[in-house]
ROLOFI-335287 format. One record per atom (N, C-alpha, C, O): x, y, z; atom name; residue number from 1; residue in one letter. Coordinates in steps of 0.1 Angstrom, whole numbers, plus 2048, in hexadecimal, padded with zeros to 3 digits. Each point is the difference from the previous one (the first is absolute). Example, Ala and Ser with C-alpha at 12.3 -4.5 7.8 and 13.67 -1.06 7.14 Angstrom:
2
px|py|pz|a|k|r
884|7C7|84E|N|1|a
7F7|80C|800|CA|1|a
809|80C|800|C|1|a
80A|800|807|O|1|a
7F2|80B|7F2|N|2|s
809|80B|800|CA|2|s
7F8|80B|808|C|2|s
805|80B|801|O|2|s
This chain:
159
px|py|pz|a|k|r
763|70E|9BA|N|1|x
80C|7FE|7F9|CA|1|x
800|7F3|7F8|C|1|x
7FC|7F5|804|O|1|x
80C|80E|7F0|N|2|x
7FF|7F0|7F4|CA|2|x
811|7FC|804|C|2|x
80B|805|800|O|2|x
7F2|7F3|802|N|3|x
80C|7F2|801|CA|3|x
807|7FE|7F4|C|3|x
7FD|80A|7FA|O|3|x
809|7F0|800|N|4|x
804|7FA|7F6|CA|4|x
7FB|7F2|7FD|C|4|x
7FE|7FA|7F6|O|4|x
801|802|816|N|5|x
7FD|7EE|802|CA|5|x
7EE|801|7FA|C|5|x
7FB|7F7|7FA|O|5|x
800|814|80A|N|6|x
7F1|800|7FD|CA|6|x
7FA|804|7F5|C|6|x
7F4|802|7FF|O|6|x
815|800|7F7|N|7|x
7FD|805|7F4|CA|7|x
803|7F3|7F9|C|7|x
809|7F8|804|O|7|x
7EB|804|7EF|N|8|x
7FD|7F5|7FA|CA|8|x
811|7FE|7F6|C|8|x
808|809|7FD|O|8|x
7F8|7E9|802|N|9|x
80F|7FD|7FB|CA|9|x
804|80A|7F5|C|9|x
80A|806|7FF|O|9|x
7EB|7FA|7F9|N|10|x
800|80B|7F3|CA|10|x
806|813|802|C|10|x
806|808|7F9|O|10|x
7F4|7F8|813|N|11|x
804|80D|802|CA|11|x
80F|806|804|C|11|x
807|809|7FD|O|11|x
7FB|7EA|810|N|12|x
80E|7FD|803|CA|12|x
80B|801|7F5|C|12|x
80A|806|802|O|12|x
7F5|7F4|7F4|N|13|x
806|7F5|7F9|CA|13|x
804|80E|7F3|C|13|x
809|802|7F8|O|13|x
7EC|805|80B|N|14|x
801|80D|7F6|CA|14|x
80B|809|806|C|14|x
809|806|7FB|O|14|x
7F4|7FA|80E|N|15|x
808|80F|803|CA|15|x
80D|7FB|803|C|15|x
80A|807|7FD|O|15|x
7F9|7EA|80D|N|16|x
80E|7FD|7FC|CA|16|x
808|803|7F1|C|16|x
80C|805|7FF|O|16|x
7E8|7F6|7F5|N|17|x
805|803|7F4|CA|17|x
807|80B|7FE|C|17|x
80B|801|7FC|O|17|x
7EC|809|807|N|18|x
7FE|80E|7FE|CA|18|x
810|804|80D|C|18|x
809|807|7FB|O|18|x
7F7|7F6|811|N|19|x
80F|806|805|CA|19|x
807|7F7|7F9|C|19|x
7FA|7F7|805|O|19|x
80F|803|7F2|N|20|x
807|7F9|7FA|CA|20|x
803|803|7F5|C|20|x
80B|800|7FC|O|20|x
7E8|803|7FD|N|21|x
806|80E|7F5|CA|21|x
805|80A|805|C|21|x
809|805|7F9|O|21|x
7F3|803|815|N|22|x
801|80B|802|CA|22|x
813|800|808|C|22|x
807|80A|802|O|22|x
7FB|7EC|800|N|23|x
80D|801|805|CA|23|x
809|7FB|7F2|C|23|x
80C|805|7FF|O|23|x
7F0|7F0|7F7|N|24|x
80A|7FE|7F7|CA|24|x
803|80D|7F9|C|24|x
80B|803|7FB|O|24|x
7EC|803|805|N|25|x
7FE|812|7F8|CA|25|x
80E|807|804|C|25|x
80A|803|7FB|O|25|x
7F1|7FC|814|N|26|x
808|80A|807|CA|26|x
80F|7FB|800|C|26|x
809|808|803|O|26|x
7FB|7E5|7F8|N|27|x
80C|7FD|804|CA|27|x
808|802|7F4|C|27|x
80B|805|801|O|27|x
7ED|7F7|7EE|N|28|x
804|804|7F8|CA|28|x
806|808|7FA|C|28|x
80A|7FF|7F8|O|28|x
7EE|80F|80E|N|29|x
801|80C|7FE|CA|29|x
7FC|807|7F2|C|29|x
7FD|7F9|7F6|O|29|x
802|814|808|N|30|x
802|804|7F4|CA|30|x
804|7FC|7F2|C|30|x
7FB|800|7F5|O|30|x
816|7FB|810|N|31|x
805|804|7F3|CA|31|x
7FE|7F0|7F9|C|31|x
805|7FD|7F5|O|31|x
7F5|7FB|812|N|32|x
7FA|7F5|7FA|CA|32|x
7F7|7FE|7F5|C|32|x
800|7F7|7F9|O|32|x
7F6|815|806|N|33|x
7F9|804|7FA|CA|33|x
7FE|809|7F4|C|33|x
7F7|802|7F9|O|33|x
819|803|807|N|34|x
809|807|7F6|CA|34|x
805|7FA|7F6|C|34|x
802|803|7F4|O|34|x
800|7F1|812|N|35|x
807|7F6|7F4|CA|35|x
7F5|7F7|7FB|C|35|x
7F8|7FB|808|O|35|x
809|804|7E9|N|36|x
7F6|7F7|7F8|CA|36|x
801|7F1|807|C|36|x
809|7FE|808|O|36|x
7EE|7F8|7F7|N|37|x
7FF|7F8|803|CA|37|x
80C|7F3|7F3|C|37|x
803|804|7F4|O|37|x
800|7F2|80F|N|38|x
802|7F9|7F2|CA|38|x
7F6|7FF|7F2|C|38|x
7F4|7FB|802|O|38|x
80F|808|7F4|N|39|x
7F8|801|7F6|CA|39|x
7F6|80A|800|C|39|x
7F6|7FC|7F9|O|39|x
809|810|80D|N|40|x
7F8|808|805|CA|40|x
80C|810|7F8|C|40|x
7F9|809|7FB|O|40|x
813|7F7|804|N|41|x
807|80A|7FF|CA|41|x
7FA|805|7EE|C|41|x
800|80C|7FF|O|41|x
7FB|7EB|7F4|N|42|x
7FA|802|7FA|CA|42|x
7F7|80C|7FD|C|42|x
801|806|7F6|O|42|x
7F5|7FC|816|N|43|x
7F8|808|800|CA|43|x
802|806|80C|C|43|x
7F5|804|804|O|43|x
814|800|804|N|44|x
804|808|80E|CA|44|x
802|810|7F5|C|44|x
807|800|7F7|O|44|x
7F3|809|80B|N|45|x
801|80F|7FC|CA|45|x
811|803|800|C|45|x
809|7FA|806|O|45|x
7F7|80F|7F3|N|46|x
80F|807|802|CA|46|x
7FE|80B|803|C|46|x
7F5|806|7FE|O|46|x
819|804|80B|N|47|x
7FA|80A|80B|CA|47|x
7FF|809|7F1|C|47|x
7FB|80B|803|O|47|x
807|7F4|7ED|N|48|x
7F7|80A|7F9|CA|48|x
7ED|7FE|801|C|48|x
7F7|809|800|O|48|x
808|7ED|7FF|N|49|x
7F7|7FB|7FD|CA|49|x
7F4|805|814|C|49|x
7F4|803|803|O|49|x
814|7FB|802|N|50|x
7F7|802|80E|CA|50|x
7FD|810|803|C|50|x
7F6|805|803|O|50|x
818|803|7FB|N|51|x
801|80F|800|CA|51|x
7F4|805|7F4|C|51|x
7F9|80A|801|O|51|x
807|7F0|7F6|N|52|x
7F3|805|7F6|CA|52|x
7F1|7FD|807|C|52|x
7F6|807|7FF|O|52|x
80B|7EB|808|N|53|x
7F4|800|806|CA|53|x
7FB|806|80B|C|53|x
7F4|800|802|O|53|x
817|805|807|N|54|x
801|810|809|CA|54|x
7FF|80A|7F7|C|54|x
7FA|808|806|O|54|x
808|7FC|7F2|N|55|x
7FD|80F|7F9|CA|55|x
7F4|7FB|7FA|C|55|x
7F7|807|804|O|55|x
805|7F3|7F6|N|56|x
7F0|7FD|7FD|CA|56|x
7F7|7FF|80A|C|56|x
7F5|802|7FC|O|56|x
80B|7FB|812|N|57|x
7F9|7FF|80C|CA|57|x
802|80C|804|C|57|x
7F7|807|805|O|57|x
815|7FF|7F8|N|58|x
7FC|815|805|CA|58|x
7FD|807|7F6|C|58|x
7FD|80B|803|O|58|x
803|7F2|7F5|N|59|x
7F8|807|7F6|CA|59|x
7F2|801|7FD|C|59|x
7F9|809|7FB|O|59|x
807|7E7|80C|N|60|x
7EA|801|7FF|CA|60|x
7FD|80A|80D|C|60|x
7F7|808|801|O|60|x
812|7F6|806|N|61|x
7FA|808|80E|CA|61|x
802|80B|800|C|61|x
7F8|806|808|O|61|x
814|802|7F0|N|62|x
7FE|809|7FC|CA|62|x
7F7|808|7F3|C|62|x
7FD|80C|800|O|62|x
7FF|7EB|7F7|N|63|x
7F3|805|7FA|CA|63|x
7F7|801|80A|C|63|x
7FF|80B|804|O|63|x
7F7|7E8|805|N|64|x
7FB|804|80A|CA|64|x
7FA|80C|807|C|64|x
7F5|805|801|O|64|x
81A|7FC|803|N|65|x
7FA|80F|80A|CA|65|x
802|810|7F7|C|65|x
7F9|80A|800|O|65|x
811|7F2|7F8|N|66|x
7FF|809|7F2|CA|66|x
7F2|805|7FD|C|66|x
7FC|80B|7FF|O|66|x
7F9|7E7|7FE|N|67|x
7F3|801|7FB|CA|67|x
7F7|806|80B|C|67|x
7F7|808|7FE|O|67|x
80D|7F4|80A|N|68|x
7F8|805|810|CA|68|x
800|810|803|C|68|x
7F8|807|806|O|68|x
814|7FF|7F2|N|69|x
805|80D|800|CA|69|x
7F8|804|7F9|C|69|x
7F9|80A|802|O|69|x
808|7F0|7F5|N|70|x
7F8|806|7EE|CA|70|x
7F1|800|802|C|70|x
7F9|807|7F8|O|70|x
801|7F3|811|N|71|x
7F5|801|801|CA|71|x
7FC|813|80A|C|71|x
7F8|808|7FD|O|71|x
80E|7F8|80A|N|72|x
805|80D|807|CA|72|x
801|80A|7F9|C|72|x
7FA|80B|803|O|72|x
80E|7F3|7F2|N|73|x
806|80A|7F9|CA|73|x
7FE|804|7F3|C|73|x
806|80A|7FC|O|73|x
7F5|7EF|7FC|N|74|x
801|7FD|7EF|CA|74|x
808|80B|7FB|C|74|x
80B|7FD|7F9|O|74|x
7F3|80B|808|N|75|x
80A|80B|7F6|CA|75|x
80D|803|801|C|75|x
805|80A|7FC|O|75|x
803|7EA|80E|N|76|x
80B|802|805|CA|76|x
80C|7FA|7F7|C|76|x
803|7F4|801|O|76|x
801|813|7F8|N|77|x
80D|7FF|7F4|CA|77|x
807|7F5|806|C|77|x
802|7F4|7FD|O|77|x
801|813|80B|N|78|x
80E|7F4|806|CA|78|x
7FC|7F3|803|C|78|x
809|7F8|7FC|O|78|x
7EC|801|80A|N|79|x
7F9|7F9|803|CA|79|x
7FF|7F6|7F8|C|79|x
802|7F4|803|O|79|x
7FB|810|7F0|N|80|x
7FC|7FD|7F6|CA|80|x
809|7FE|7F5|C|80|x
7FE|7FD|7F4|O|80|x
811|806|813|N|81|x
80E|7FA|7F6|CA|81|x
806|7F8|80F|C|81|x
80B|7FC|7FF|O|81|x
7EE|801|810|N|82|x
80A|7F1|809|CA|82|x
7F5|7F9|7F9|C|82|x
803|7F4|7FF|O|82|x
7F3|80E|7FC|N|83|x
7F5|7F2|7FF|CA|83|x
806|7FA|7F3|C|83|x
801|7F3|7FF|O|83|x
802|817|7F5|N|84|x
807|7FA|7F3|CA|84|x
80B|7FC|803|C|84|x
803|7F7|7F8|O|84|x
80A|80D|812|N|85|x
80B|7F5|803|CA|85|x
7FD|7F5|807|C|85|x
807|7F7|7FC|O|85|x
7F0|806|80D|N|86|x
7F8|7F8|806|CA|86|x
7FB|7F3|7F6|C|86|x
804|7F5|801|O|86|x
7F3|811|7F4|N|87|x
7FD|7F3|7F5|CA|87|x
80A|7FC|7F8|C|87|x
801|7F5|7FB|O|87|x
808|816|802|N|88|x
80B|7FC|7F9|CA|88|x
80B|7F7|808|C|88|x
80A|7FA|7FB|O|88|x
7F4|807|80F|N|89|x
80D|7F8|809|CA|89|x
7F8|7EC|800|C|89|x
806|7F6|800|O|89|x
7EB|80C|801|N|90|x
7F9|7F9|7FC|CA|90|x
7FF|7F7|7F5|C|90|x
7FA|7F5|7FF|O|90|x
810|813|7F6|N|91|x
7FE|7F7|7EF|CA|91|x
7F3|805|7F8|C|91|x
7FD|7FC|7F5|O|91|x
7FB|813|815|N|92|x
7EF|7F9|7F6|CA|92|x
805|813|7F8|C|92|x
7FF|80B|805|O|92|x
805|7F2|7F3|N|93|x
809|80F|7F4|CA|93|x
7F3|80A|7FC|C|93|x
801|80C|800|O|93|x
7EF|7EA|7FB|N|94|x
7F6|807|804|CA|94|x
7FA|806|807|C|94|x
7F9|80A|7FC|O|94|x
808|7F3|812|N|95|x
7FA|805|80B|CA|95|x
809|80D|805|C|95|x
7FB|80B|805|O|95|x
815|7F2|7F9|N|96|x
804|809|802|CA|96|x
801|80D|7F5|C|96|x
7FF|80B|804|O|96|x
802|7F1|7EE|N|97|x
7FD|80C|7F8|CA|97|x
7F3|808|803|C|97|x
800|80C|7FC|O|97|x
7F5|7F0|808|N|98|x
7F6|80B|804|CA|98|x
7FF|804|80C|C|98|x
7F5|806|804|O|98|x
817|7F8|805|N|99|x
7FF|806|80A|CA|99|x
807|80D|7FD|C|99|x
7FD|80C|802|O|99|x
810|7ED|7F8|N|100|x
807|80D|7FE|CA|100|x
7FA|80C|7F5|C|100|x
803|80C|7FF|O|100|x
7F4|7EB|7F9|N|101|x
7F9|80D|7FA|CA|101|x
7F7|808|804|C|101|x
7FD|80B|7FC|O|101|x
7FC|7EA|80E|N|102|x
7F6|80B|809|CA|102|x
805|80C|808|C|102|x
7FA|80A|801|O|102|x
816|7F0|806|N|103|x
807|80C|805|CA|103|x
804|80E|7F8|C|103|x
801|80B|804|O|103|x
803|7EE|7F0|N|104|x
802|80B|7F7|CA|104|x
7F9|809|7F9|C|104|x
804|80A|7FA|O|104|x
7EC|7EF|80B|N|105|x
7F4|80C|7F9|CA|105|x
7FC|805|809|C|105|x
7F8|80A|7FF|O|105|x
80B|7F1|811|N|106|x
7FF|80C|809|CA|106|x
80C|80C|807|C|106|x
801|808|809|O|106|x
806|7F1|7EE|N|107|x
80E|809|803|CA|107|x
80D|802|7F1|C|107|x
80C|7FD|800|O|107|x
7ED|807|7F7|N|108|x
809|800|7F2|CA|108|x
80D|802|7FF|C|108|x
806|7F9|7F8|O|108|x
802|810|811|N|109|x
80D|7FD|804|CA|109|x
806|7FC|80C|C|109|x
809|807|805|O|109|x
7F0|7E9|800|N|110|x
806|7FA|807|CA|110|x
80A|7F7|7F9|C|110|x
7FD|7F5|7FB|O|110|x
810|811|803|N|111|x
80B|7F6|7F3|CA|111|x
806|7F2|808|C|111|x
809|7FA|7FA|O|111|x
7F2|801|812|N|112|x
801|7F3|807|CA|112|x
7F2|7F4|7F7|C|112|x
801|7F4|7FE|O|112|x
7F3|816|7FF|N|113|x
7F6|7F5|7F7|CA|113|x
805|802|7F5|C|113|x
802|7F5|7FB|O|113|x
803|817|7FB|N|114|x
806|800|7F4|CA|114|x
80A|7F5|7FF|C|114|x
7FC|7F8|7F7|O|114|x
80C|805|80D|N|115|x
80C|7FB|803|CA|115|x
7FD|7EF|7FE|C|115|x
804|7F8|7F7|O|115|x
7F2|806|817|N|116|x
7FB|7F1|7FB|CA|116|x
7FB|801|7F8|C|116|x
806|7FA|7F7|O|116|x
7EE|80B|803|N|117|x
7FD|7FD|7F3|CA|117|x
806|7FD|7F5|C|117|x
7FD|7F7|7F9|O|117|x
80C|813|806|N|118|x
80C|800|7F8|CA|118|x
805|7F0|7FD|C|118|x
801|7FB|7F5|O|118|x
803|800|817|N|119|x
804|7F2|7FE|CA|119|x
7F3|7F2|802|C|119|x
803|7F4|801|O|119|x
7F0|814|800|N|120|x
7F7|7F4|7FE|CA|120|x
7FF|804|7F1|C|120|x
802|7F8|7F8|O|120|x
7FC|811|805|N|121|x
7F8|804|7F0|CA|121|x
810|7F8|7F9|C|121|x
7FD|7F9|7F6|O|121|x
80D|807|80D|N|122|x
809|7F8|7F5|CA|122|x
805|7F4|801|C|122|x
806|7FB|7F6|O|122|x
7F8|7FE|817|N|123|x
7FF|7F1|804|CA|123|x
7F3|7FA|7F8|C|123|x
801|7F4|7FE|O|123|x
7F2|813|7FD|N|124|x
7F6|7FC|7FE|CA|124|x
803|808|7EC|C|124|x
7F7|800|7F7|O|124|x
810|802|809|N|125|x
805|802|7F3|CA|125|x
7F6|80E|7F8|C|125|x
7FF|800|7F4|O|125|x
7FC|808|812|N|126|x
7FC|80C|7FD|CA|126|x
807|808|7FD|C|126|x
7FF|807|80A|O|126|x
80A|7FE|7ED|N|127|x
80B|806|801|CA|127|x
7FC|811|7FE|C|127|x
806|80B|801|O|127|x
7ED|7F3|7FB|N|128|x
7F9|812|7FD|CA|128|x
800|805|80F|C|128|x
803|80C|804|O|128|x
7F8|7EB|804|N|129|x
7F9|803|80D|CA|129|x
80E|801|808|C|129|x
802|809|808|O|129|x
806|7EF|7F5|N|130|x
80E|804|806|CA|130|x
809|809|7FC|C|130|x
809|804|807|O|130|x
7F4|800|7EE|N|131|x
80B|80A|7FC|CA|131|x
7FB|80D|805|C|131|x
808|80A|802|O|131|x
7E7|7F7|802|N|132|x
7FF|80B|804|CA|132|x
800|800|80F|C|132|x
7FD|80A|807|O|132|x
806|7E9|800|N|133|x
7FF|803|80F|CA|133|x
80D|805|801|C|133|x
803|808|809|O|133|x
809|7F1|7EB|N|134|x
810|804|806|CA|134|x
800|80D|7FD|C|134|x
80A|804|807|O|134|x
7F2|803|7F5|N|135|x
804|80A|7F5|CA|135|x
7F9|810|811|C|135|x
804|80C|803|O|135|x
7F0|7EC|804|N|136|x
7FB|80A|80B|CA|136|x
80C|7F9|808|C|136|x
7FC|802|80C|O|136|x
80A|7FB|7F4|N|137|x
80E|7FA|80E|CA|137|x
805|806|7FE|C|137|x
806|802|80A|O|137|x
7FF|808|7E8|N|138|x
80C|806|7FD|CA|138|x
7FA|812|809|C|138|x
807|80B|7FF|O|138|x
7F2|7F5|805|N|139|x
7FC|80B|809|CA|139|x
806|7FE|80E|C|139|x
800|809|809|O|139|x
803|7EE|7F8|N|140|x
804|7F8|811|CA|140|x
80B|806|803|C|140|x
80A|7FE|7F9|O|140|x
7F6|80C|814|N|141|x
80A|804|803|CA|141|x
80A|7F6|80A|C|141|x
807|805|808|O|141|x
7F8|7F2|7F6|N|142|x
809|7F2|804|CA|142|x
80B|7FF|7F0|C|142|x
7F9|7FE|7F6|O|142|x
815|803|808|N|143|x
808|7FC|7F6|CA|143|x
801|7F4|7FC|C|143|x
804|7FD|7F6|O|143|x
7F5|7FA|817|N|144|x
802|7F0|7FD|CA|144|x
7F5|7FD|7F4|C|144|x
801|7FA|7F6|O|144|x
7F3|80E|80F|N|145|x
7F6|7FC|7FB|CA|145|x
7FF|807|7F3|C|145|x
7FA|7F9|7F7|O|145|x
80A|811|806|N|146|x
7FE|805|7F2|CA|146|x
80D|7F7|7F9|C|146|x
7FD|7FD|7F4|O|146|x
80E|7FF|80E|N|147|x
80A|7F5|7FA|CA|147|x
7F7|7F5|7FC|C|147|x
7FD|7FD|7F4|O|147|x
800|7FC|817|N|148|x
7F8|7F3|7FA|CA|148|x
7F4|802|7F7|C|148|x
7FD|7F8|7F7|O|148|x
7FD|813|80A|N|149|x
7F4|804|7F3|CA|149|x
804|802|7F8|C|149|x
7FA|7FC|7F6|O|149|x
813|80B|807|N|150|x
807|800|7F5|CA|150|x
805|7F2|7FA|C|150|x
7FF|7FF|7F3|O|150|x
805|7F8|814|N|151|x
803|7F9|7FB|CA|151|x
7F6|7F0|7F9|C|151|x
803|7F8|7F8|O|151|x
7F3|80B|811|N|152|x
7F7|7FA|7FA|CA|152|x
7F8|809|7F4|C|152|x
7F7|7FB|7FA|O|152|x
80C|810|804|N|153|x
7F5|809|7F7|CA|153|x
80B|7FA|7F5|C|153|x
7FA|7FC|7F6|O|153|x
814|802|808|N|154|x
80C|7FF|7F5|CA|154|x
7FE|7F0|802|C|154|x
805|7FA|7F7|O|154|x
7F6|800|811|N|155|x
800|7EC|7F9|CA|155|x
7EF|804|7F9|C|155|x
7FE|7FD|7F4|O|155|x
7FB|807|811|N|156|x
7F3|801|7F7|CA|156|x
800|804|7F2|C|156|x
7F8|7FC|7F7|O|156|x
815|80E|806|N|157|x
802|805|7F8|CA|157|x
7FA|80C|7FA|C|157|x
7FF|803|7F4|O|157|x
7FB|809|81C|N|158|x
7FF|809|7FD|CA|158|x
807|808|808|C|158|x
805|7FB|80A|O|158|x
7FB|811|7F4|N|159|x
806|80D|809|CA|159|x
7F7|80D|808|C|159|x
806|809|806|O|159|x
């Protein structure tokens, strides 16, 4: 059995350190650690700014196992429009427009990859490629969704 007395001053001297953090922790508590420090509030996140960095941390992990799927599955439509909400929740508008177009050449009327396309092809200012993804939405038996195709087919300024 080790003593305390028999351990070299350095080793002692540590783990005192070490319970004294471990109880200031515990006396402080949490919500000490919630509040910015002085001159620290500057650069403290805002809960928009932190909730975006949780939906970007599930989104990679949902690409992830998404991809892990896809390796399983490739020809799987659906699959292949969570991986394009996945990069698009991401920011990367590339990665997600060929997911969703891969879903859509293995499944032509899946109107969930029409749909995003629809609004990557006109955020990216393609307005040919979008007029004809809105224009396959107007097949959607959803009213929401043939409204808003409509209504983006009428700012595009086709019908």
């Amino acid at each position: 059995e080790v003593k305390l007395m028999d351990l070299p001053l350095a080793a002692w001297t540590g783990r005192v350190v070490l319970a004294a953090a471990i109880v200031s922790c515990a006396w402080i508590g949490p919500q000490a650690t919630a509040d910015p420090l002085p001159g620290e509030d500057e650069t403290a996140k805002s809960p928009v700014e932190t909730e975006r960095a949780k939906s970007a941390i599930e989104a990679e992990r949902a690409k992830s196992a998404i991809a892990d799927e896809l390796l399983k599955d490739p020809e799987n439509s659906e699959l292949w429009v969570h991986l394009g909400h996945a990069w698009r929740q991401l920011k990367n508008l590339e990665e997600s427009r060929r997911a969703f177009e891969k879903a859509l050449a293995l499944n032509p009327k899946n109107l969930r990859a029409q749909f995003m396309l629809a609004l990557i092809y006109e955020k990216k200012e393609l307005n040919a490629k979008a007029a004809a993804a809105w224009k396959a939405c107007l097949d959607s038996p959803d009213p929401h969704v043939r409204e808003v195709a409509q209504k983006h087919l009428h700012h595009l300024g086709m019908r």
